[in-house]
C-alpha positions as CSV (number, residue, x, y, z in Angstrom):
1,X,-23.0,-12.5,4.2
2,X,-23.9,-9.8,6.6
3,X,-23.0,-6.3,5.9
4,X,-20.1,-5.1,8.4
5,X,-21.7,-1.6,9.8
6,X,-18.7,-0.5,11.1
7,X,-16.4,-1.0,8.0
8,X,-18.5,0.1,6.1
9,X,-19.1,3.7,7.8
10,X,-15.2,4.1,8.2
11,X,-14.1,3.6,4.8
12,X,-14.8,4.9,1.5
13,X,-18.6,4.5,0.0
14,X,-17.3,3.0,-3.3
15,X,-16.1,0.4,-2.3
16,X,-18.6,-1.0,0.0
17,X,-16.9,-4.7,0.5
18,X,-18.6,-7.2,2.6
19,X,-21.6,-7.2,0.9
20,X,-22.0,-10.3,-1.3
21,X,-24.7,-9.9,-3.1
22,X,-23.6,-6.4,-5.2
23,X,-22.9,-7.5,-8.3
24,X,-19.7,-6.5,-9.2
25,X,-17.7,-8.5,-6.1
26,X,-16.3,-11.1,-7.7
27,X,-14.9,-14.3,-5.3
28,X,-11.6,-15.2,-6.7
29,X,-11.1,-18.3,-4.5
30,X,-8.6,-20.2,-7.8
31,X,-6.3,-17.1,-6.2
32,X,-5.7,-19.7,-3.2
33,X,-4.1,-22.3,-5.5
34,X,-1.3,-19.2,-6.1
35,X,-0.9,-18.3,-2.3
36,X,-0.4,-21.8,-1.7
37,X,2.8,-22.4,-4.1
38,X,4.2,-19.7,-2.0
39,X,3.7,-21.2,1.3
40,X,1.4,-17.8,1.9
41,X,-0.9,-18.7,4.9
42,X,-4.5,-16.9,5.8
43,X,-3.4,-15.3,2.3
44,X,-6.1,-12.3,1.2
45,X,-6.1,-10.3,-1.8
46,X,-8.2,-6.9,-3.2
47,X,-8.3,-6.0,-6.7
48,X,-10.1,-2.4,-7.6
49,X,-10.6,-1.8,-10.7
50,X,-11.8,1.6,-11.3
51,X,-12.4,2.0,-14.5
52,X,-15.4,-1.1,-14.7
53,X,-16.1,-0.2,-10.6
54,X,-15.0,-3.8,-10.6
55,X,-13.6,-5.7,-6.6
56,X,-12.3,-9.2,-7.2
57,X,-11.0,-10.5,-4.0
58,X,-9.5,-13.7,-2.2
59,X,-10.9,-14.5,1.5
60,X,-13.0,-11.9,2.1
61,X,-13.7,-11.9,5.9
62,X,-9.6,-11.3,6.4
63,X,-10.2,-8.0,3.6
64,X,-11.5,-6.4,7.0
65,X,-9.4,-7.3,9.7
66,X,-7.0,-4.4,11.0
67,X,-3.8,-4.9,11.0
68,X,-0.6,-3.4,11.5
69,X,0.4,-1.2,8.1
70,X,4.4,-1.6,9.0
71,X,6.0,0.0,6.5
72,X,3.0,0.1,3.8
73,X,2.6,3.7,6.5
74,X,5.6,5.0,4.7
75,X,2.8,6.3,2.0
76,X,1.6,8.3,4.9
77,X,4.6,9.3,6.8
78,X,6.1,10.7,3.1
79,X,2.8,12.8,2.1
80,X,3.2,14.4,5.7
81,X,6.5,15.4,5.6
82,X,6.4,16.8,2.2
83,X,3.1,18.7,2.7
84,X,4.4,20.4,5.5
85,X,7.5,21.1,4.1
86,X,9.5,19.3,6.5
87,X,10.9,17.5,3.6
88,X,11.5,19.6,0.5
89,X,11.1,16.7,-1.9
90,X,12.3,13.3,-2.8
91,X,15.8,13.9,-2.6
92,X,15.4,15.4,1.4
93,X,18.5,13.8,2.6
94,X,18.6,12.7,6.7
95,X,22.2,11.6,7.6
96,X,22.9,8.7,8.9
97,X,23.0,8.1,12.9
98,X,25.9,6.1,13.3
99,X,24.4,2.8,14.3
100,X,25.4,-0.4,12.5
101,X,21.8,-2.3,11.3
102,X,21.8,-5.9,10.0
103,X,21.0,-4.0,6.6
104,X,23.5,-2.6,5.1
105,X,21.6,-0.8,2.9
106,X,20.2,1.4,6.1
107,X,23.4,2.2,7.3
108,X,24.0,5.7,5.1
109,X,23.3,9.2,4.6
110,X,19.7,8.4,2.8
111,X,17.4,10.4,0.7
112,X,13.6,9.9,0.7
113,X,14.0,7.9,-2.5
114,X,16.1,5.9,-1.5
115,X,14.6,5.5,2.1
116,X,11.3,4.3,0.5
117,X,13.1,2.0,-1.8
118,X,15.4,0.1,1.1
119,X,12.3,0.1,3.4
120,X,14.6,2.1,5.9
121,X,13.0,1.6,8.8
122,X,15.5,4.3,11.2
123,X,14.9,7.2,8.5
124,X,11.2,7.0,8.9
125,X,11.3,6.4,12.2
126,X,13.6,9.8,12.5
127,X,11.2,11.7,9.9
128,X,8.4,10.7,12.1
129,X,10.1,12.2,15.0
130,X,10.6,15.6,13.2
131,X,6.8,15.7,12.0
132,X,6.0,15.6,15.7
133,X,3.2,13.9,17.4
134,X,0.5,16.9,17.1
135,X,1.0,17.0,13.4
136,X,0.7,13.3,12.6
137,X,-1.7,13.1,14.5
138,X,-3.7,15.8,13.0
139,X,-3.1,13.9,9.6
140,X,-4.4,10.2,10.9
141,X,-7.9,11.8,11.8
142,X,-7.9,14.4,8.6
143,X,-7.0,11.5,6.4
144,X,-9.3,8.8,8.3
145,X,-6.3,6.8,8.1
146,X,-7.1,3.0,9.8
147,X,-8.1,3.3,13.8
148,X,-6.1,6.3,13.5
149,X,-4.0,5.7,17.3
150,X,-0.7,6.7,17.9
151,X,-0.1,4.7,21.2
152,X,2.6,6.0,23.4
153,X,5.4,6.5,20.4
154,X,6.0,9.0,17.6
155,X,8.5,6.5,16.4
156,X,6.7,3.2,16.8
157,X,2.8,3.0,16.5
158,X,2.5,1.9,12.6
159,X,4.9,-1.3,14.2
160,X,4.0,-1.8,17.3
161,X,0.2,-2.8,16.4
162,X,-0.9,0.6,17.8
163,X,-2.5,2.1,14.3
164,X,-4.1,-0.3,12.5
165,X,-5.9,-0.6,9.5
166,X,-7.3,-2.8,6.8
167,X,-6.9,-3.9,3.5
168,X,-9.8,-2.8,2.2
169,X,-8.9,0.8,3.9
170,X,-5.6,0.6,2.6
171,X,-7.1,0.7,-1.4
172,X,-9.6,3.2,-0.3
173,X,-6.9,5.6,0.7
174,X,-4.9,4.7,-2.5
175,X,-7.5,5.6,-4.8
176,X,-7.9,8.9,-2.6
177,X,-3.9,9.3,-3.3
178,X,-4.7,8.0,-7.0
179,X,-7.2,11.3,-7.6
180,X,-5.8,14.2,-5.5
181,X,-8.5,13.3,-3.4
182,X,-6.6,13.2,-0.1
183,X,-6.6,16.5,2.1
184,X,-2.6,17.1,1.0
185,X,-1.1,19.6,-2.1
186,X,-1.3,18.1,-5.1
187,X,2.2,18.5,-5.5
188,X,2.7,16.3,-2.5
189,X,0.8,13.6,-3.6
190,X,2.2,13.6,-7.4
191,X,6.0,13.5,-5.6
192,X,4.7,10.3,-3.6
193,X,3.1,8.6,-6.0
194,X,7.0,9.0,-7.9
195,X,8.4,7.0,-4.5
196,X,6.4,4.2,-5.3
197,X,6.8,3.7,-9.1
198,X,8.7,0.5,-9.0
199,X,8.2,-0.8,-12.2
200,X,7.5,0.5,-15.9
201,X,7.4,-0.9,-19.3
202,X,5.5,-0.4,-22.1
203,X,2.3,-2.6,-21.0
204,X,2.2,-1.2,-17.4
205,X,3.1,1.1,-14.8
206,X,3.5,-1.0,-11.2
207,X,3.6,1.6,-8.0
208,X,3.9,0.0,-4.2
209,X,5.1,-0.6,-1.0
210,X,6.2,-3.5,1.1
211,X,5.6,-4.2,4.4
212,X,6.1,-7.0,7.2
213,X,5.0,-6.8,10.6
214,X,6.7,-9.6,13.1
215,X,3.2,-10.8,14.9
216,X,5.1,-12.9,17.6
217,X,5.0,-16.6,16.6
218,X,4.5,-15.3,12.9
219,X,5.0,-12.8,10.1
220,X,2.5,-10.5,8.5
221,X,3.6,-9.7,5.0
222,X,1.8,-6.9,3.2
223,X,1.6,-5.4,-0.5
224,X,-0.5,-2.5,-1.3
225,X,-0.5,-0.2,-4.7
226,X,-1.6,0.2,-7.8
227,X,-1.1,-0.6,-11.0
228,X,-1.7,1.2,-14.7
229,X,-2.3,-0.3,-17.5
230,X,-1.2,1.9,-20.8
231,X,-3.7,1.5,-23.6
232,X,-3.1,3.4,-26.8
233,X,-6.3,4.0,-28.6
234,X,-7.8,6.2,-31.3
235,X,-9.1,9.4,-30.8
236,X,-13.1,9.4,-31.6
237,X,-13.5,12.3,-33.4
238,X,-9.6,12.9,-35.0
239,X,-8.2,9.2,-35.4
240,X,-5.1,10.4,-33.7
241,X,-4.0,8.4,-31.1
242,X,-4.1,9.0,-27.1
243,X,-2.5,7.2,-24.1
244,X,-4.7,6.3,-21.8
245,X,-4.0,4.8,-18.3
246,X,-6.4,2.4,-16.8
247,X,-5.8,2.1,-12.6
248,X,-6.4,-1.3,-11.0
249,X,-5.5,-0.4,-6.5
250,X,-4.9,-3.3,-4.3
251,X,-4.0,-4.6,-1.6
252,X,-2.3,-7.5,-0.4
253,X,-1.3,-9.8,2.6
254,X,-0.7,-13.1,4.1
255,X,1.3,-14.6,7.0
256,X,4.0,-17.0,7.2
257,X,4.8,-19.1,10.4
258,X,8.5,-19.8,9.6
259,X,10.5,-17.3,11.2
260,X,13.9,-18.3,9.8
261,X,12.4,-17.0,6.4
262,X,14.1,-14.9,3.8
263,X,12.2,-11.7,3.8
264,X,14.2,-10.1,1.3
265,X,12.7,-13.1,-0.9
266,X,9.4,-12.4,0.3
267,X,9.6,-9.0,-1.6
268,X,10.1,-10.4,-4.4
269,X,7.5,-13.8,-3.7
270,X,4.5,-10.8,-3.0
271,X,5.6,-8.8,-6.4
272,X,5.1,-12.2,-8.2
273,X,2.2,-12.9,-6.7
274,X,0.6,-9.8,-7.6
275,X,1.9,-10.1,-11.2
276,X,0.2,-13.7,-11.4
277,X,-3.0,-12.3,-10.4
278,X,-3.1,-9.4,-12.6
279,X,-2.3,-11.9,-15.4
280,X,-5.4,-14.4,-14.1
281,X,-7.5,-11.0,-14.5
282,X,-6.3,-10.7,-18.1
283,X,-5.1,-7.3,-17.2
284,X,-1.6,-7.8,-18.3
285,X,0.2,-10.3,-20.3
């Protein structure tokens, strides 16, 4: 397969996808025989881990295609607002506007948390606005964030299919996130990283964000995150015994024609999906 020049100037040099001949891509193509159980169509999956500067990935050639983020840009829009102290932390509270929205959990006084957590699309929209179009865009082109275009709306462009961006961009810029390695405090990145821990046991940590873009005739359903897995081990030179936490980043997404779909049941179809794979990999049990 050719090497994609473009992508591969505009996001992050480890990563390098397209290129099938380094040796640690791995095709994953048994992944499709999981998309398909979930009626997932033009289905594509990234798997970065970092600690073996290992990529498995499902349907490569769609790992580059820019899409819309919808509301996987809640990452971004957070880290703004909390770098610039627009948002004191997690718990910055913007009150509810009065209009009644088919989901009920949207229709409240809302802290970030809990903004991030219902997918509230009216309190980002609203923390967007306050932000202010100079400053996010300032951020975008720091940040190298997708195509980095704002279109005509503060309020709109991560839905509208004005900013778009790719998978393989979207773990790029989580591994960034991952390592303080993204031009934000690392306060603000630590307090973001806490919005997206959505699962935790003793095997594994599970951080992400959901997104679905309506594409017309269609839905674009996204998943992006990371996951770490918690290994106990022996210290080399004392025998005590450390935690250690391995990061796998990825980044997910697939379409689905029927538009009379459940899409609070595709949350939870894309977190299982993702939980299959990692299992497939052997990373978790």
């Amino acid at each position: 397969m050719r090497t994609n020049h473009f992508l591969l100037l505009s996001i992050l040099p480890l990563l390098l996808l397209i290129s099938c001949d380094r040796n640690n891509i791995h095709e994953k193509e048994n992944w499709g025989t999981i998309f398909n159980e979930y009626g997932a169509e033009n289905a594509c999956m990234e798997v970065y881990d970092n600690t073996h500067d290992q990529v498995f990935v499902y349907n490569i050639p769609r790992m580059s295609d820019s899409l819309s983020p919808a509301s996987t840009f809640k990452i971004l829009n957070s880290l703004i607002a909390l770098e610039t102290n627009l948002a004191a932390d997690i718990d910055y509270v913007i009150p509810w506007d009065g209009v009644k929205r088919e989901n009920e959990n949207w229709n409240q006084d809302l802290t970030m948390q809990q903004a991030f957590n219902y997918s509230s699309v009216p309190y980002y929209q609203e923390l967007a606005r306050r932000i202010g179009k100079d400053t996010m865009q300032h951020f975008l082109d720091t940040v190298r964030y997708g195509n980095k275009n704002m279109g005509g709306s503060i309020d709109q462009f991560w839905l509208d299919g004005s900013l778009l961006i790719s998978s393989d961009e979207q773990v790029g810029f989580l591994k960034r996130m991952y390592f303080y390695k993204l031009p934000f405090s690392d306060r603000a990145q630590r307090l973001t990283r806490k919005l997206m821990l959505a699962e935790e046991n003793d095997e594994y940590k599970l951080y992400y964000k959901t997104g679905t873009s309506d594409a017309g005739d269609k839905y674009v359903i996204h998943l992006v995150g990371f996951l770490e897995k918690i290994e106990v081990q022996k210290k080399v030179q004392t025998d005590a015994m450390e935690t250690n936490y391995r990061p796998y980043f990825f980044a997910m997404n697939y379409e689905t024609k029927d538009k009379n779909v459940d899409l609070g049941k595709t949350i939870n179809d894309r977190v299982e999906i993702a939980k299959r794979i990692f299992k497939e990999l052997e990373i978790i049990k």
